[in-house]
N, C-alpha and C positions, 0 to 999 in steps of 0.2 A: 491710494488716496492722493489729491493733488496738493501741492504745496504751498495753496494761495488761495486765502479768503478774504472776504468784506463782512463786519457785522457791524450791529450796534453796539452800545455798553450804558449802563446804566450803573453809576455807583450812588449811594448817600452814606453820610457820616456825622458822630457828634464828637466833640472836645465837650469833654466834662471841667469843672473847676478844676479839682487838684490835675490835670495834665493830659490824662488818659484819654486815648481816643478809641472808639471803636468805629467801624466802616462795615457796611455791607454793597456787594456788584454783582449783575449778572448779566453775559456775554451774549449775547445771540448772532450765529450765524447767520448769512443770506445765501451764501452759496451752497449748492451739492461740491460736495469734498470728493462723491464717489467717483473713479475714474468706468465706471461700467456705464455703458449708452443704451438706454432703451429697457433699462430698469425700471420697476413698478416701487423700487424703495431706492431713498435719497439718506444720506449721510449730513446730518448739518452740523456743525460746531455750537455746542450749549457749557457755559461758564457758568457756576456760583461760587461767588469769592466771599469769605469774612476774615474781616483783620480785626487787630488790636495793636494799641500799643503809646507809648507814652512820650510826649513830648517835654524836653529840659526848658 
């Protein structure tokens, strides 16, 4: 696997009244990560993130 990618990212989030945030993101690759040449399958980097969490 190589050691260097480029993706995009895409997060959105809300703060609620009493503090509480939640967030949702998700990562896409653009490059083949695979180190094999002249492969019929590519390797990309795919993220889904959820948070939470509460601001003082």
């Amino acid at each position: 696997m190589k050691a260097f990618d480029v993706g995009l990212n895409v997060m959105a989030g809300y703060k609620l009244a009493n503090g509480f945030l939640v967030n949702a993101g998700y990562g896409l690759g653009l490059l083949n990560t695979s180190k094999e040449t002249g492969s019929k399958y590519s390797n990309k980097n795919r993220v889904l993130s959820f948070g939470i969490g509460y601001q003082f």
